[in-house]
C-alpha positions in Angstrom: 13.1 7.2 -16.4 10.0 8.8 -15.3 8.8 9.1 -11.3 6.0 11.5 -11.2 3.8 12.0 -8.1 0.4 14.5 -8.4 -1.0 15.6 -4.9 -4.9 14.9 -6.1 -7.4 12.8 -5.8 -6.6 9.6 -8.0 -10.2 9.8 -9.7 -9.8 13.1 -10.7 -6.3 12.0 -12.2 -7.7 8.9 -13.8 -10.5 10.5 -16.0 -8.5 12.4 -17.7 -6.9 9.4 -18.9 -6.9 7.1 -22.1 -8.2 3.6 -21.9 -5.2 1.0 -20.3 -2.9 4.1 -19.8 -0.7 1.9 -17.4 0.9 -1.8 -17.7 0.3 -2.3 -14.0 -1.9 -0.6 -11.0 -1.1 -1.7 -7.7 -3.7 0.1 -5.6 -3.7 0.2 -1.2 -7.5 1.4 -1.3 -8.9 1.7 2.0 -10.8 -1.5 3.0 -14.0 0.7 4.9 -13.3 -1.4 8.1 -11.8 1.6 10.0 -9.1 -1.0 11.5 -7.8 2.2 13.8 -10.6 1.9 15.7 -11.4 -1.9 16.0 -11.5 -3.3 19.2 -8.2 -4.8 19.2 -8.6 -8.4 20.8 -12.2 -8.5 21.8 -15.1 -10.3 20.0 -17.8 -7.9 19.9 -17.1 -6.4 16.8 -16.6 -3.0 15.2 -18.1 0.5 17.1 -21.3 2.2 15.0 -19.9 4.0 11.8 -20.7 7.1 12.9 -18.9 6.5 16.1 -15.6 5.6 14.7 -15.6 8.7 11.7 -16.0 10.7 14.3 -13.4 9.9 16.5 -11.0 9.3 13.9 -8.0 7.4 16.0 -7.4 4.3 17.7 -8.7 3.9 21.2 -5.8 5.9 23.2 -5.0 2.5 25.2 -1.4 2.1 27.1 1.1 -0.2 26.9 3.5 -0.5 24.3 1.7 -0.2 21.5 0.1 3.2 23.0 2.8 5.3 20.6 2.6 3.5 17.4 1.4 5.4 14.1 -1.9 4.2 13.9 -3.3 5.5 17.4 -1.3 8.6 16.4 -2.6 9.5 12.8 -5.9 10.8 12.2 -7.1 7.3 10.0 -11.0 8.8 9.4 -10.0 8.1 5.8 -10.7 4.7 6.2 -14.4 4.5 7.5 -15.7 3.9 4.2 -14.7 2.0 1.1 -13.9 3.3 -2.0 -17.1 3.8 -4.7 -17.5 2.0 -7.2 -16.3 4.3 -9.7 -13.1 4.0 -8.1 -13.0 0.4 -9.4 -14.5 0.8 -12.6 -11.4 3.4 -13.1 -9.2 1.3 -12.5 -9.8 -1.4 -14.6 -10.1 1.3 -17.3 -6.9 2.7 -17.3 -4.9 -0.4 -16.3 -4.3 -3.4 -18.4 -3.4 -5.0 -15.0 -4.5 -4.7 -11.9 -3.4 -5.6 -8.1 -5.6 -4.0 -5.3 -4.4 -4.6 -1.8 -7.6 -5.5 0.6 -9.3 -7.5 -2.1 -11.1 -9.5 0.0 -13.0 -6.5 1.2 -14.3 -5.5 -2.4 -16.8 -6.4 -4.5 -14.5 -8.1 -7.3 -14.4 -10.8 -10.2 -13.6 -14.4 -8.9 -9.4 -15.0 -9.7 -7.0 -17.4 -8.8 -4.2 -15.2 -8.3 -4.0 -13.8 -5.1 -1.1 -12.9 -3.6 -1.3 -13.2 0.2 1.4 -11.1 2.5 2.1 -13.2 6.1 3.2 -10.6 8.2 4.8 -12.8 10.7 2.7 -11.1 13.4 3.5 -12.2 16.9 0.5 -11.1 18.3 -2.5 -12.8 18.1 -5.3 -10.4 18.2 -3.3 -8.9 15.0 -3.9 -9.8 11.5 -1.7 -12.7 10.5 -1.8 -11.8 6.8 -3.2 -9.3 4.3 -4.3 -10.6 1.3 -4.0 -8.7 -2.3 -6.7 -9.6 -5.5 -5.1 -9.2 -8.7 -5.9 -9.7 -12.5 -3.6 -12.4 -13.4 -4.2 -15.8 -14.7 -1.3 -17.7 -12.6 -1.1 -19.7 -9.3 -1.5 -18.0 -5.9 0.9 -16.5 -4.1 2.7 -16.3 -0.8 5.1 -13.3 0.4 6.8 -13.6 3.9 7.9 -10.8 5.7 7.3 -9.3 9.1 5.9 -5.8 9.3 7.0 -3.2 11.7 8.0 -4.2 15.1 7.2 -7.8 15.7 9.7 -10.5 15.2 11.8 -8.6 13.3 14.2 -6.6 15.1 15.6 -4.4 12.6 11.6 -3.0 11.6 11.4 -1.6 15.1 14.1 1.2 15.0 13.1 2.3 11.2 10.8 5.2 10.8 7.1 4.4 10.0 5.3 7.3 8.4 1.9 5.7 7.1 -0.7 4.2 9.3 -1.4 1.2 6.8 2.5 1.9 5.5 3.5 -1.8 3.3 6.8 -2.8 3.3 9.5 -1.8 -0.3 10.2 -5.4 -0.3 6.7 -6.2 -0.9 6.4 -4.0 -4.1 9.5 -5.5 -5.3 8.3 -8.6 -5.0 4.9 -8.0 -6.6 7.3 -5.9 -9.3 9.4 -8.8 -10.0 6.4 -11.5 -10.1 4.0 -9.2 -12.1 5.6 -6.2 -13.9 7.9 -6.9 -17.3 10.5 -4.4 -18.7 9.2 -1.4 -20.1 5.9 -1.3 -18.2 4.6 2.2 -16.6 3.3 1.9 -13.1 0.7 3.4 -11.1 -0.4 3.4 -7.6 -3.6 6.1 -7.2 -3.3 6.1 -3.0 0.6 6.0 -2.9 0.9 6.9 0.9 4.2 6.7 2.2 5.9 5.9 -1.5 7.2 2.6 -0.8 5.8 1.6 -4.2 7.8 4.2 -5.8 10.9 3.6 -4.4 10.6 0.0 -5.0 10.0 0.8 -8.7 12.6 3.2 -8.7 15.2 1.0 -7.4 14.1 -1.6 -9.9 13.9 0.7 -13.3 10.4 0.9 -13.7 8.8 4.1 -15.1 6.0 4.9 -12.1 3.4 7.3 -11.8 1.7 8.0 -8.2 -1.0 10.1 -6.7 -1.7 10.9 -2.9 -4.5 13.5 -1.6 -3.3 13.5 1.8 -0.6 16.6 1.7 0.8 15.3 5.2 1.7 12.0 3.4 2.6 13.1 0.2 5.3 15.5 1.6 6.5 12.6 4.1 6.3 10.1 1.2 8.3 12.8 -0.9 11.1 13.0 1.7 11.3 9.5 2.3 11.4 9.3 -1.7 14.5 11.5 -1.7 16.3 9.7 1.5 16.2 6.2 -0.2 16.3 7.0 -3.6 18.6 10.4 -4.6 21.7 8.3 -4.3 20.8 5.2 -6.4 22.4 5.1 -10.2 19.4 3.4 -11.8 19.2 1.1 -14.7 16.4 -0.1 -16.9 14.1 -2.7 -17.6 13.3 -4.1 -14.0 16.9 -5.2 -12.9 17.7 -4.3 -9.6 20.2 -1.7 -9.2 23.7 -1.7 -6.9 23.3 -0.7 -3.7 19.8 -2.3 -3.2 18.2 -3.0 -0.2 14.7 -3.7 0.5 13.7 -2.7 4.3 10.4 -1.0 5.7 10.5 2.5 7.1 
């Protein structure tokens, strides 16, 4: 089964491509709202663009949340939304498409959305996240908390991704959207967890990352969750299978 991960930019990747090269994209583009630096809790809005690419992290703050990933990680990546090309590669190479933050982007009407409640405690916190995809099918709904939260067993597993989703998340969108044979591809993989989720459930993936930070993290994290699994085919979920954030 094929798992192959290119540290490179995913438009450089993708135009070396044949038309629908892939069964399924599931992209995590950044949205352009530099959420790092948002004013977490106020009403004013965002800081100037310029102010927030250049400082590139999360206001240093205090409190509990002072040592979480993204006030940590340089996030400058996400001060501007992807081009246009971007998209228009996408829908090129991919028979079918999912793209994470679709209510950000400039995209056709649908009436498939899938919409992810994060179970967020906190108020001033995005209650959900809400993914556009291609399909012609009802809505729908994926409950799970992210890291920390209401769920006690996300708080003590590692987080190495700013914007990091969770593996039961893919799996789910895997199991709704993907059918047996299909190839999958994710051009801004980040910490992997759509590759192990694809992995794990016998689906041939493909996956690019530009960040070398991430892609080496991702590539551990790959190999942590992933070396010991005895796979089999067609999108059935292998022994040993669990689905948890890290």
């Amino acid at each position: 089964m094929r798992s192959d991960v290119f540290n490179m930019d995913c438009l450089d990747y993708m135009k070396e491509l044949p038309d629908k090269a892939f069964d399924l994209i599931i992209a995590d583009p950044p949205y352009g709202i530099n959420a790092p630096n948002m004013k977490m809790g106020e009403h004013d809005g965002y800081m100037s663009t310029a102010t927030k690419c250049k400082k590139g992290r999360l206001n240093s703050g205090g409190g509990k949340l002072k040592d979480r990933v993204l006030n940590q990680s340089d996030c400058s990546w996400d001060c501007e939304p992807p081009k246009q090309e971007f998209f228009d590669e996408l829908f090129r190479v991919g028979r079918n498409v999912i793209i994470w933050g679709g209510n950000y982007f400039h995209l056709p009407p649908t009436r498939c959305v899938v919409c992810w409640d994060k179970e967020q405690p906190w108020e001033n916190f995005s209650q959900v996240e809400m993914a556009w995809t291609s399909f012609d099918m009802p809505a729908k709904m994926f409950r799970r908390g992210s890291r920390g939260g209401s769920v006690p067993d996300m708080r003590t597993i590692e987080k190495i991704h700013p914007t990091q989703k969770p593996v039961e998340l893919y799996a789910y969108l895997l199991k709704i959207f993907a059918k047996e044979g299909n190839t999958i591809f994710d051009p801004m993989m980040g910490s992997q967890s759509s590759r192990i989720a694809a992995y794990k459930m016998g689906f041939d993936y493909v996956g690019c990352e530009l960040d070398k930070g991430y892609f080496d993290k991702g590539c551990e994290r790959f190999d942590r969750e992933c070396k010991h699994i005895t796979r089999i085919g067609g999108g059935k979920i292998v022994k040993q299978l669990t689905f948890f954030d890290s």
